[in-house]
C-alpha positions, 0 to 999 in steps of 0.5 A: 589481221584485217584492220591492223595498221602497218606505220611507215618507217619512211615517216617515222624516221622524219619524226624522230629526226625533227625530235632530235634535231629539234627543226624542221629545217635541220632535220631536212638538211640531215635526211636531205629532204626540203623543208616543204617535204619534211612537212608533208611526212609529218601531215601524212604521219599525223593522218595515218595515225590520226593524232598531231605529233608537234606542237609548232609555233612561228619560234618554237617546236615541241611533241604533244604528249601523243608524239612523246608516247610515239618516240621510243616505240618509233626509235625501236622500229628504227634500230630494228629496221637498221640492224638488219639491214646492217646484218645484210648488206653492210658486213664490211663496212669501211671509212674513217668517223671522227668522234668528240667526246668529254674526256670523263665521259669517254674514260668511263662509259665509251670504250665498251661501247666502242670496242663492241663496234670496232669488232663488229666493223673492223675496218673503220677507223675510229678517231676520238678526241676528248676535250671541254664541251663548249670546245668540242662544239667550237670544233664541231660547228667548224666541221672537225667532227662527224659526231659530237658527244657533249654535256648539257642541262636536261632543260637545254633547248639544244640539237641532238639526241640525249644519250646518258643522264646520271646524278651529279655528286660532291667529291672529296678525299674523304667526308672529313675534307668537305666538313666545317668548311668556311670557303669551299675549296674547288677543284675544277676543269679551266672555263668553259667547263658544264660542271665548273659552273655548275658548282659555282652556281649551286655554291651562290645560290646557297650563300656559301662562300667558295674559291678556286684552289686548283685548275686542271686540264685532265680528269687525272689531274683533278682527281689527283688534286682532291686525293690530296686534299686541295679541293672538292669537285663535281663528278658524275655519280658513276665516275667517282673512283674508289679512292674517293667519296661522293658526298651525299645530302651534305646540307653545308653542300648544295644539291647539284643536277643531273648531267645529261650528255646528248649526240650529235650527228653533223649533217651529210653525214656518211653511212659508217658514221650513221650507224656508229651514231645508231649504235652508241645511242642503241647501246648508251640507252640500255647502260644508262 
């Protein structure tokens, strides 16, 4: 049709990794690409579509509200492109991809999403270790991982894409135990653990008084410990099993915020785990 305006996947494949990485500089570093040419993908971007797309000061980097409209459509263009030519030329696929992820996270949401690549590439080798969030970014930062699944606040001015946002909610053994209670009774992951603090900031914030009756290192543990009525704990809506009760808009409990996990890609990353990255956040968006 004659007018019609054709984007170039080249310049926006930048765009969305300067969004997801949230630097010119890293995004670079990720596609392998000076800093100079990073800014002329974007110049050529923006000409070829007439509209900014980052708003840019000498500390911080933002999308205009035209580069928030451009995201989604930019990464649909990108999973389709990829899917492709992974249909195409990358049927058999090979190599190892070591993966961290939050153990509650991987227990509930992760192994379909997995499993489904797995089968899909049967000769990559999957490697995955749950651990805390600050320690999975320890390692991360070490170079353990090639991808890194973590929590974090909404708000955080952190890398990565965001994959999966979800309510958090009060867990108790039942609404009795989380009744009438003078000290709240947590049980939590040891530090540094996102939801730990979570809940003893909310608790200070309200004014109530609370204590740490029971500390595990496991999601079992825990859950185990709040069956048998040491404690309450903060848990991700979705991942309250059925034994237990999420308590609901409790006004002797504060409101708690929603949990964000976020991918992270290691840069030079290799082909396998690019397109096991692209496929977790393709299949965490549709779920969450």
């Amino acid at each position: 049709m004659p007018g019609t305006r054709c984007l170039d996947l080249d310049l926006l494949r930048c765009f969305v990794t300067i969004a997801e990485t949230g630097s010119f500089t890293r995004a670079g570093d990720r596609l392998g690409r000076t800093q100079s040419t990073i800014s002329l993908q974007v110049k050529r971007l923006e000409d070829q579509i007439g509209r900014a797309v980052f708003i840019r000061t000498p500390r911080s980097l933002a999308l205009t509200s035209e580069g928030e409209k451009l995201l989604g459509p930019a990464r649909q263009l990108l999973r389709l492109n990829d899917a492709a030519i992974a249909e195409m030329f990358e049927p058999d696929m090979t190599g190892r991809v070591r993966i961290g992820v939050p153990e509650d996270f991987a227990t509930a949401h992760l192994p379909v999403v997995l499993a489904a690549f797995a089968k899909a590439h049967p000769l990559v080798e999957l490697e995955v270790t749950c651990d805390l969030t600050l320690n999975l970014l320890d390692k991360f930062h070490d170079g353990g991982f090639d991808l890194v699944l973590v929590k974090r606040e909404p708000s955080a001015p952190l890398e990565g894409v965001r994959v999966w946002r979800e309510p958090l909610v009060w867990v108790a053994r039942d609404q009795l135990a989380a009744t009438g209670l003078e000290t709240v009774p947590l049980v939590v992951s040891p530090e540094p653990c996102v939801y730990r603090k979570r809940a003893m900031d909310a608790l200070q914030a309200m004014g109530r008084k609370w204590r740490v009756a029971y500390t595990s290192t496991s999601l079992a543990g825990s859950q185990s410990a709040v069956n048998a009525g040491l404690g309450i704990t903060v848990l991700p809506r979705e991942m309250v099993p059925t034994y237990l009760t999420p308590i609901i808009d409790d006004p002797e409990l504060p409101p708690l915020y929603d949990t964000e996990i976020a991918l992270i890609e290691a840069p030079g990353l290799s082909q396998t785990a690019h397109r096991l990255a692209q496929h977790i956040v393709t299949a965490l968006e549709r779920g969450a």
